[in-house]
Each structure stands twice: as structure tokens, then as C-alpha cells.
PyMOL commands that place a pseudoatom at each C-alpha (Angstrom):
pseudoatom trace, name=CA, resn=UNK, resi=1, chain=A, elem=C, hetatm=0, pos=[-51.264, 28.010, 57.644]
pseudoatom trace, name=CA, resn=UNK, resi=2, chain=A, elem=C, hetatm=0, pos=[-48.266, 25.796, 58.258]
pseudoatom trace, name=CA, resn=UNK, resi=3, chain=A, elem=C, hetatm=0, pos=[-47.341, 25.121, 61.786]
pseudoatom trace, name=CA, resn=UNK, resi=4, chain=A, elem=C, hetatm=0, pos=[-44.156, 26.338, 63.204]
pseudoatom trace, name=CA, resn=UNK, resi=5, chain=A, elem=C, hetatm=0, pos=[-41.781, 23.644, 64.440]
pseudoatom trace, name=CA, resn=UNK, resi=6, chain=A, elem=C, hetatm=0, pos=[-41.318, 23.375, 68.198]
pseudoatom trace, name=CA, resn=UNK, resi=7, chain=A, elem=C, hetatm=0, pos=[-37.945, 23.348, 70.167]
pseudoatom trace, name=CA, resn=UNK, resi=8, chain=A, elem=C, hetatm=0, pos=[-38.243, 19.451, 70.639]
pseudoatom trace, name=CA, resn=UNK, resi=9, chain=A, elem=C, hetatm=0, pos=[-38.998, 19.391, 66.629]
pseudoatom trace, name=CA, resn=UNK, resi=10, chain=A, elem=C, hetatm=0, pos=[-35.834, 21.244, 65.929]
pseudoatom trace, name=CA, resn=UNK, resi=11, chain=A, elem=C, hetatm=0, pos=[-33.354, 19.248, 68.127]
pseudoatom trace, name=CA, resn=UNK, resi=12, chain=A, elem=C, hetatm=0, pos=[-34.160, 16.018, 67.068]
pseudoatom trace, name=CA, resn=UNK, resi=13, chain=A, elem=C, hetatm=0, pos=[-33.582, 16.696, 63.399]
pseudoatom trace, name=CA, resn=UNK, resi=14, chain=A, elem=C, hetatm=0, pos=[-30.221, 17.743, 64.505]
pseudoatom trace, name=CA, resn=UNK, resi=15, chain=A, elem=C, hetatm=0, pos=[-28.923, 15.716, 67.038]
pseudoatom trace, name=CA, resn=UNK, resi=16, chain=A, elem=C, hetatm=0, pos=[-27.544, 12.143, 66.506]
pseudoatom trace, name=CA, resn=UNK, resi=17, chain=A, elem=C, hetatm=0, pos=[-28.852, 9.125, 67.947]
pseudoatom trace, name=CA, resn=UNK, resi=18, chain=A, elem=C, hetatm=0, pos=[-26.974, 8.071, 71.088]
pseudoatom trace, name=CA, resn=UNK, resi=19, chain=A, elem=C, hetatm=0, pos=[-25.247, 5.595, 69.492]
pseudoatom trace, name=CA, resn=UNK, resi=20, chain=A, elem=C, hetatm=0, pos=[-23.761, 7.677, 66.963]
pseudoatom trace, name=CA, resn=UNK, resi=21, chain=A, elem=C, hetatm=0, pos=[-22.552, 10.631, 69.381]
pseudoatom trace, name=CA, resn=UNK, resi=22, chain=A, elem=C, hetatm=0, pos=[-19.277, 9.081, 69.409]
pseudoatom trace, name=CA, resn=UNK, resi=23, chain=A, elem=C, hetatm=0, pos=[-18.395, 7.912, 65.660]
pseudoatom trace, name=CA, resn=UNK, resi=24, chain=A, elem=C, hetatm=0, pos=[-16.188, 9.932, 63.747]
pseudoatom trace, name=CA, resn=UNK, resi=25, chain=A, elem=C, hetatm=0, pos=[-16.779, 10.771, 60.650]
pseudoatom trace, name=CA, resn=UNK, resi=26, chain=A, elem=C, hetatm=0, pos=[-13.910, 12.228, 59.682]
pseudoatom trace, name=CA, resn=UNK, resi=27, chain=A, elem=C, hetatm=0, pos=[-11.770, 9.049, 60.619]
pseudoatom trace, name=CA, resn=UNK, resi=28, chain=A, elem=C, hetatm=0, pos=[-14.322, 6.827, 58.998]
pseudoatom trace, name=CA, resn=UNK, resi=29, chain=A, elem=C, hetatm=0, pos=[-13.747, 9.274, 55.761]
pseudoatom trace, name=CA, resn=UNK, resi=30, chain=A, elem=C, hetatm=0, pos=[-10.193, 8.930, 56.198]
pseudoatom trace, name=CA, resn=UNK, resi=31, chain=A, elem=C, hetatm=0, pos=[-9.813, 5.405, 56.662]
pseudoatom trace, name=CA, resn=UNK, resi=32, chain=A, elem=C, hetatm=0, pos=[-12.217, 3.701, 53.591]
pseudoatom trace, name=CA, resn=UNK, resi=33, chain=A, elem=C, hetatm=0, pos=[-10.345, 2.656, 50.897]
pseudoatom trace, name=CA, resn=UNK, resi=34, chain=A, elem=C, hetatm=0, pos=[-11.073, 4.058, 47.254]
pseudoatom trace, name=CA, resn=UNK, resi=35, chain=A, elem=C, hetatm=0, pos=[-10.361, 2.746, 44.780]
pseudoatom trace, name=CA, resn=UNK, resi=36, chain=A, elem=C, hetatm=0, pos=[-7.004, 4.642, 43.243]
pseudoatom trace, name=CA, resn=UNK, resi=37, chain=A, elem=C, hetatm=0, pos=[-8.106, 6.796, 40.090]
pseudoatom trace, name=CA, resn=UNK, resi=38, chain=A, elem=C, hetatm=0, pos=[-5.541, 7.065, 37.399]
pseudoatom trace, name=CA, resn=UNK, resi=39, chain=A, elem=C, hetatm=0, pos=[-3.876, 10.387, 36.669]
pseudoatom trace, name=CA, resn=UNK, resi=40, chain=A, elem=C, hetatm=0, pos=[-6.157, 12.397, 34.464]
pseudoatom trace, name=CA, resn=UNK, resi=41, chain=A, elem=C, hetatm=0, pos=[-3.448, 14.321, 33.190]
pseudoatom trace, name=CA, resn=UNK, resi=42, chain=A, elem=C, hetatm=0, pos=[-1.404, 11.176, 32.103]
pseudoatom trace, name=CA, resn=UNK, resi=43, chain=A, elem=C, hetatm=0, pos=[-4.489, 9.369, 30.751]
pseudoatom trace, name=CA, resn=UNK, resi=44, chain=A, elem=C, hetatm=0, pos=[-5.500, 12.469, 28.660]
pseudoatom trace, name=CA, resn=UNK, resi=45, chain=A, elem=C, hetatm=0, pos=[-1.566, 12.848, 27.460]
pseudoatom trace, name=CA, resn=UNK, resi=46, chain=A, elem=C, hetatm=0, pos=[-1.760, 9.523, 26.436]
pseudoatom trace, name=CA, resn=UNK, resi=47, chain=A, elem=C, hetatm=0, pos=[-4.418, 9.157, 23.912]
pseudoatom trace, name=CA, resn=UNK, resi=48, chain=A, elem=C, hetatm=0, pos=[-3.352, 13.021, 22.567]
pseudoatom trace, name=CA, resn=UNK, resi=49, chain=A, elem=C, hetatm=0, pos=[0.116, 10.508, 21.862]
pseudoatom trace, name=CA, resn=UNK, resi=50, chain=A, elem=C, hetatm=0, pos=[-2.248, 7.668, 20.412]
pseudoatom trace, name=CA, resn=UNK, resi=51, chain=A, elem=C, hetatm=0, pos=[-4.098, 10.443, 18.209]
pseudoatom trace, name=CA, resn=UNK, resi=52, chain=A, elem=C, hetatm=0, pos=[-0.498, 11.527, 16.777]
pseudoatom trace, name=CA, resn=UNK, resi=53, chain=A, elem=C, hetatm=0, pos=[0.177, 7.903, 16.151]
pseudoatom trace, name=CA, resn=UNK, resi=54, chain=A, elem=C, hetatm=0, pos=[-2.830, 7.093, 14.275]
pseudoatom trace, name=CA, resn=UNK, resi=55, chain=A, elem=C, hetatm=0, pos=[-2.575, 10.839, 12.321]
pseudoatom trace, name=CA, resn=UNK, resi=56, chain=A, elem=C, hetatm=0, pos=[1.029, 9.978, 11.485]
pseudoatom trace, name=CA, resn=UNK, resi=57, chain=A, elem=C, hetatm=0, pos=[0.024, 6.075, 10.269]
pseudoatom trace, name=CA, resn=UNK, resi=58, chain=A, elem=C, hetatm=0, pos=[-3.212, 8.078, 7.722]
pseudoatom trace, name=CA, resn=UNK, resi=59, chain=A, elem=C, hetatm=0, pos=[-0.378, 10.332, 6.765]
pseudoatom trace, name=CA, resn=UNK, resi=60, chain=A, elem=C, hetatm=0, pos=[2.465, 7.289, 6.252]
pseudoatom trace, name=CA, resn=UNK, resi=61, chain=A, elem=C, hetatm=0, pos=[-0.566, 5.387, 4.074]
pseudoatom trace, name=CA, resn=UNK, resi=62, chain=A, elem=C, hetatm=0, pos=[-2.338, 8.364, 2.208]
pseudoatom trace, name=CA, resn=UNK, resi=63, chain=A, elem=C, hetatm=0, pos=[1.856, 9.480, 1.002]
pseudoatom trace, name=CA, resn=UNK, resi=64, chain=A, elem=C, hetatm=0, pos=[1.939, 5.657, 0.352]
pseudoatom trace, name=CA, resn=UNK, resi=65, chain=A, elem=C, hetatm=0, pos=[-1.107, 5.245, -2.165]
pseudoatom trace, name=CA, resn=UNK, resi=66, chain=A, elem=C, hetatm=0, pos=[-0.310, 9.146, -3.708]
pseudoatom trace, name=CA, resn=UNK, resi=67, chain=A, elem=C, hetatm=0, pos=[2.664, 7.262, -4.880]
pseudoatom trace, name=CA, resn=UNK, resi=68, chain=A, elem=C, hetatm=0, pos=[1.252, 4.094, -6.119]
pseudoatom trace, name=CA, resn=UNK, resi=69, chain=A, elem=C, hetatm=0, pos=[-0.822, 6.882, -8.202]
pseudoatom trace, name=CA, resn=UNK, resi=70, chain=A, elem=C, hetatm=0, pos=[1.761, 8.353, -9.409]
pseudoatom trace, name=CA, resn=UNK, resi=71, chain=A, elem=C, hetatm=0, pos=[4.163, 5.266, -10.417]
pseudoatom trace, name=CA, resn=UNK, resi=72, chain=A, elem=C, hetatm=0, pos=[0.385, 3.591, -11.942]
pseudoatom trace, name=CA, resn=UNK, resi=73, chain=A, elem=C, hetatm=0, pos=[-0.342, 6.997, -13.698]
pseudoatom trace, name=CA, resn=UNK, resi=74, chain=A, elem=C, hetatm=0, pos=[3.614, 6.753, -15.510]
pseudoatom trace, name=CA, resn=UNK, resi=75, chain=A, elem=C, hetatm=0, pos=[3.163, 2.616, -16.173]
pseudoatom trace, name=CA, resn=UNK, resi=76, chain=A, elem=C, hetatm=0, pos=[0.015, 3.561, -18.099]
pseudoatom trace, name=CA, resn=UNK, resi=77, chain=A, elem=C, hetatm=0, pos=[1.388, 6.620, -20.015]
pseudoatom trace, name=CA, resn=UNK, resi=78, chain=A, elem=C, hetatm=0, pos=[4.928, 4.376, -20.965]
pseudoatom trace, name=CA, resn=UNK, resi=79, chain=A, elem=C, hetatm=0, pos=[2.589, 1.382, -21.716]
pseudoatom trace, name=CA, resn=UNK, resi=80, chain=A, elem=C, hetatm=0, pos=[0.359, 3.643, -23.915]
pseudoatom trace, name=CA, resn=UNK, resi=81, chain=A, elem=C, hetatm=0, pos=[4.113, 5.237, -26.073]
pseudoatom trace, name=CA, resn=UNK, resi=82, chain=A, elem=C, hetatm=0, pos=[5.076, 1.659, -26.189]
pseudoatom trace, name=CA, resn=UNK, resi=83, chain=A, elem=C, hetatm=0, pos=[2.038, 0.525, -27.827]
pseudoatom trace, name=CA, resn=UNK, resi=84, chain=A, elem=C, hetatm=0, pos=[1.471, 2.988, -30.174]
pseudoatom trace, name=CA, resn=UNK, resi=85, chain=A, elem=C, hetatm=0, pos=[5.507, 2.665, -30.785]
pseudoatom trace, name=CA, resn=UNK, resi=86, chain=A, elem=C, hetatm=0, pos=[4.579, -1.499, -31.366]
pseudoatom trace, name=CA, resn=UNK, resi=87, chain=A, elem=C, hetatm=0, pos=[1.555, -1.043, -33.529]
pseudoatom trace, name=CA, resn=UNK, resi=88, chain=A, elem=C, hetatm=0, pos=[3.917, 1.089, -35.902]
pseudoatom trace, name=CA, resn=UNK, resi=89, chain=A, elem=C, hetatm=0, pos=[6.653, -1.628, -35.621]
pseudoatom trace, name=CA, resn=UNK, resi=90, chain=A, elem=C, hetatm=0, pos=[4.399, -4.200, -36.675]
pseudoatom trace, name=CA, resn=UNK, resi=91, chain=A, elem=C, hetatm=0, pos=[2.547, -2.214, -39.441]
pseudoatom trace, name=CA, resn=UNK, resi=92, chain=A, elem=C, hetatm=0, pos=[5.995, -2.049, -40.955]
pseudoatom trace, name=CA, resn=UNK, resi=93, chain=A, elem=C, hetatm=0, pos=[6.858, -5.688, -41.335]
pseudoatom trace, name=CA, resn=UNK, resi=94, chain=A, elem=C, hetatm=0, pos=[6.119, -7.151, -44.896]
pseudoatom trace, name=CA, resn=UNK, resi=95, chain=A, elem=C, hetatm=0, pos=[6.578, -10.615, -44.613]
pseudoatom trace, name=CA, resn=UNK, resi=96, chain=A, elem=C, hetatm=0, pos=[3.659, -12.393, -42.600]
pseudoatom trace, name=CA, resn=UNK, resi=97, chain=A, elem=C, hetatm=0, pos=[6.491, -15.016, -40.904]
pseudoatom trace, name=CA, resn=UNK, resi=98, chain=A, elem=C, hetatm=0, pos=[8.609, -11.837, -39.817]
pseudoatom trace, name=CA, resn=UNK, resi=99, chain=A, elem=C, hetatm=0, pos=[5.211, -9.950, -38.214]
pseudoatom trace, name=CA, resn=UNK, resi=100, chain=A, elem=C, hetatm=0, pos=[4.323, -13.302, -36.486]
pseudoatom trace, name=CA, resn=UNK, resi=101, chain=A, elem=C, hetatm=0, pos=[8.056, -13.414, -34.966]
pseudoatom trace, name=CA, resn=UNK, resi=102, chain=A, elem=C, hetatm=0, pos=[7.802, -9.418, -34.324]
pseudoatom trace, name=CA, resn=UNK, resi=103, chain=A, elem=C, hetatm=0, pos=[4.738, -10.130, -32.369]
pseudoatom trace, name=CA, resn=UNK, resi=104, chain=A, elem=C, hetatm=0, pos=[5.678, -13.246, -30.004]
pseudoatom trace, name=CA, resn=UNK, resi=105, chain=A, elem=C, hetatm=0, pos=[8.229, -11.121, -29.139]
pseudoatom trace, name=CA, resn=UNK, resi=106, chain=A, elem=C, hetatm=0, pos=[6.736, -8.147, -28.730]
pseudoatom trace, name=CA, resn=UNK, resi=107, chain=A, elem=C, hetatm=0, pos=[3.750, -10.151, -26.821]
pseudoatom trace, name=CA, resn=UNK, resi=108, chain=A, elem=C, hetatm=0, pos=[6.387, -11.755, -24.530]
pseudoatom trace, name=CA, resn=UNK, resi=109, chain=A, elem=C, hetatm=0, pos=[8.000, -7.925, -23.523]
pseudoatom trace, name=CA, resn=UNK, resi=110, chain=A, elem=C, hetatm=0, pos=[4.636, -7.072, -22.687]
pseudoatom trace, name=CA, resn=UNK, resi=111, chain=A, elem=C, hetatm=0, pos=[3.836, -9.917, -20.445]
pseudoatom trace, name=CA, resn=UNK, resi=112, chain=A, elem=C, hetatm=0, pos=[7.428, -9.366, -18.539]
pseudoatom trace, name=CA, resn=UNK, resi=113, chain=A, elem=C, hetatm=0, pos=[6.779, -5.685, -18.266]
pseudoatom trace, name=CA, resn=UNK, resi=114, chain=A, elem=C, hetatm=0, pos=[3.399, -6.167, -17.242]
pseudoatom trace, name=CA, resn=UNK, resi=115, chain=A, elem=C, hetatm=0, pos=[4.457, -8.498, -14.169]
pseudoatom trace, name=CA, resn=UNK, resi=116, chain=A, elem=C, hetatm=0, pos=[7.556, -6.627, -13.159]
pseudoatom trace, name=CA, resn=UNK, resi=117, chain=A, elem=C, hetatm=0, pos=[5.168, -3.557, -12.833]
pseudoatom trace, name=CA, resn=UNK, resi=118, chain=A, elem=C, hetatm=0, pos=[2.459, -5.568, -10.964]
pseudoatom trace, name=CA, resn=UNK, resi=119, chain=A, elem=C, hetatm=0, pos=[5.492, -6.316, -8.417]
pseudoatom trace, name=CA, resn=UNK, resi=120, chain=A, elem=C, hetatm=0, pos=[6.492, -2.881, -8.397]
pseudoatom trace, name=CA, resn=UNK, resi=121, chain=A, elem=C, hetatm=0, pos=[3.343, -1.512, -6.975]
pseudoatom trace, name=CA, resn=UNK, resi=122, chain=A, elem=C, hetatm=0, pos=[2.326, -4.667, -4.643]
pseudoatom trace, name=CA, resn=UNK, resi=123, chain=A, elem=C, hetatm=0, pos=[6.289, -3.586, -3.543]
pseudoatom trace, name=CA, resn=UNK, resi=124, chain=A, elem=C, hetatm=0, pos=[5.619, 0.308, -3.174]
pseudoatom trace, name=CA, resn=UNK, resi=125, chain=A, elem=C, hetatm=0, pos=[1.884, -0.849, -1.695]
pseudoatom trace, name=CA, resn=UNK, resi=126, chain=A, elem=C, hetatm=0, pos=[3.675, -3.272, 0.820]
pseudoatom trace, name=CA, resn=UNK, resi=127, chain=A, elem=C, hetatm=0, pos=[5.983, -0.715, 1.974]
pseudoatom trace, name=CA, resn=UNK, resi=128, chain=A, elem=C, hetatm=0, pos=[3.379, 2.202, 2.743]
pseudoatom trace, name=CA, resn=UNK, resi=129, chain=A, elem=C, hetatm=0, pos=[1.490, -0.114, 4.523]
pseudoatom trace, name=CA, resn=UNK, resi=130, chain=A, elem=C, hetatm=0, pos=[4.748, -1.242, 6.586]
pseudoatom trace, name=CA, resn=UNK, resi=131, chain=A, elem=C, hetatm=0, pos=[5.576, 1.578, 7.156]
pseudoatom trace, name=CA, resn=UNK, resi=132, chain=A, elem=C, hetatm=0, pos=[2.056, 2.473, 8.700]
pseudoatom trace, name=CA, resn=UNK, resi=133, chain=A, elem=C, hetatm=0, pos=[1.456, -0.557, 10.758]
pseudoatom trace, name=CA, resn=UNK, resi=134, chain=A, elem=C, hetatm=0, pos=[5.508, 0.135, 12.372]
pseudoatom trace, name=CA, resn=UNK, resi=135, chain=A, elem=C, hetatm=0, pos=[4.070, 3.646, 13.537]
pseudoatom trace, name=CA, resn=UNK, resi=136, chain=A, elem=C, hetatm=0, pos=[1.092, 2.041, 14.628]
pseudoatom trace, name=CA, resn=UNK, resi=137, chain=A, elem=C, hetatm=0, pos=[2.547, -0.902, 16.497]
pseudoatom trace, name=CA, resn=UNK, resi=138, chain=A, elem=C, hetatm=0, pos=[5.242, 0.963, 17.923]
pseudoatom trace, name=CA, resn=UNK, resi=139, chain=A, elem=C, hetatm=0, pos=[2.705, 3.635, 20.300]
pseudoatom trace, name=CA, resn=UNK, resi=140, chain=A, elem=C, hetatm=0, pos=[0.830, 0.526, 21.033]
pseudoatom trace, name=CA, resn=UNK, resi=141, chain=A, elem=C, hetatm=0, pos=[3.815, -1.198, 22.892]
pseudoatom trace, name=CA, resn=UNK, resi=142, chain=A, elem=C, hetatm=0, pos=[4.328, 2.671, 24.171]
pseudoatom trace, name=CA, resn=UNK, resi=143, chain=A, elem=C, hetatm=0, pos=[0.682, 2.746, 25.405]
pseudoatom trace, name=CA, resn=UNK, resi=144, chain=A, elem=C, hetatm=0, pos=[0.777, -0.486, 27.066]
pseudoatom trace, name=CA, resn=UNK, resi=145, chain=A, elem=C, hetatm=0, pos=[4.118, 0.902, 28.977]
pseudoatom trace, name=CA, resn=UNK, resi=146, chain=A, elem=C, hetatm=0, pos=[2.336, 3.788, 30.362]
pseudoatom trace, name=CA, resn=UNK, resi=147, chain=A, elem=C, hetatm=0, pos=[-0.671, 1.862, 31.380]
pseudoatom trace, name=CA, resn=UNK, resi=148, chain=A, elem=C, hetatm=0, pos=[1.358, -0.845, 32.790]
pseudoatom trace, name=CA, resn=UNK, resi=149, chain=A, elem=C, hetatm=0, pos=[3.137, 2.325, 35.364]
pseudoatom trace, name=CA, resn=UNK, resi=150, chain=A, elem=C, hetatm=0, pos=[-0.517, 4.378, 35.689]
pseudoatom trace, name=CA, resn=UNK, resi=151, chain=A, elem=C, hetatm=0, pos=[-1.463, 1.209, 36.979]
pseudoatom trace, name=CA, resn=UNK, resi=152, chain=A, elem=C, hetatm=0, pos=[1.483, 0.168, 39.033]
pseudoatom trace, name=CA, resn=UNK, resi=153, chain=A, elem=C, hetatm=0, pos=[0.854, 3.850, 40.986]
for i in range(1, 153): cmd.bond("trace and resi %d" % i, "trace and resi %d" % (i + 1))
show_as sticks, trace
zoom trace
């Protein structure tokens, strides 16, 4: 059976040494210096603002390549007309001088049209993407504003 603690036991696992009878805890408590945390609220506020930023940049870039995929999708089904329209054109021509002439030329439309519609899309890619990174960059220089005053608090 365990022994019961005596009087003398029970004091002097209460009482402070003789030393410390006079410190304050409470001033002690008051006085250290913490180190300041930031506001939660503002912190949490912040990245739901970074989150909107970044949904808003995915939205900016998926509208972007939709339309890429649209304009590619109408270059292939007016490149597919034109050629079927050219093969007819050339199937026409008698003389083998005349088809040779029909097909430089037609050869030469085909390179032009092919590069003016590689430009369009590296334009309509180039813009999406602008347009992306400028939502992007401008709720970084926002974040960096608010961290700059959390921290100056």
C-alpha cells in the first residue's frame, strides 16, 4: 500500500524556493518579447486572393487554347475546300505548260496561307498567354504589398 504524503511532503511541492518568493511572474510574462505573429485573418485573405488569381490566369489560358482550337479546327476545314477546290482546278488544265504555271501558283498561295495562319495562332497563342501572365503578375506585386504592411505591423 502506497504511503500517504506527510504535511512537510505537501508544502514543499508547493512552496517556492526562497529565492523565488519574490519574482513575478506575471511581469516576467508581460515583459518578454514575442516575436509579432502576422494577422491570421489577413494571411488567410491573402492567399484566398492568390487562389482567385491563379483560377482566373487557368481560366484566361484554357479560353485562350479553346480558341486556338477553334481558329486550327476552321484553317484545316478551309485548307481541306481549298484543296479539293485546287485538285479540280488542276485536273481541268489541258496543256502540261498551263498545269505547271497553275501549280507554282497555286503552290505559292499555299505556302503564304500556310505562314500567315502559323502567325495567326502563335498571335492568338501569344495573347492568351499575355493575358494570363498580366493576371498573374499583377496579384504578385499585390501580394508583395500586403506582405510588405503585415510585416511593417
Amino acid at each position: 500500500m502506497a504511503e500517504k504524503p506527510t504535511s512537510k511532503q505537501t508544502d514543499s511541492a508547493f512552496t517556492l524556493p526562497t529565492a523565488m518568493k519574490d519574482f513575478d511572474f506575471t511581469k516576467f510574462f508581460k515583459e518578454i518579447k514575442t516575436p509579432a505573429l502576422p494577422d491570421m485573418e489577413a494571411v488567410l485573405a491573402a492567399h484566398k486572393r492568390n487562389l482567385e488569381a491563379l483560377s482566373e490566369a487557368n481560366r484566361v489560358a484554357l479560353e485562350g487554347a479553346q480558341a486556338v482550337a477553334r481558329r486550327h479546327m476552321e484553317i484545316m476545314q478551309s485548307t481541306m475546300s481549298g484543296l479539293t477546290e485546287t485538285l479540280k482546278d488542276i485536273s481541268v488544265s489541258d496543256a502540261p505548260a498551263a498545269r505547271a504555271a497553275k501549280q507554282a501558283d497555286l503552290l505559292k498561295q499555299a505556302y503564304e496561307n500556310a505562314v500567315s495562319n502559323t502567325r495567326e495562332l502563335g498571335d492568338l497563342i501569344q495573347k492568351a498567354n499575355s493575358e494570363a501572365m498580366e493576371k498573374l503578375n499583377h496579384r504578385f506585386s499585390e501580394a508583395m504589398n500586403e506582405m510588405k504592411t503585415l510585416f511593417k505591423k
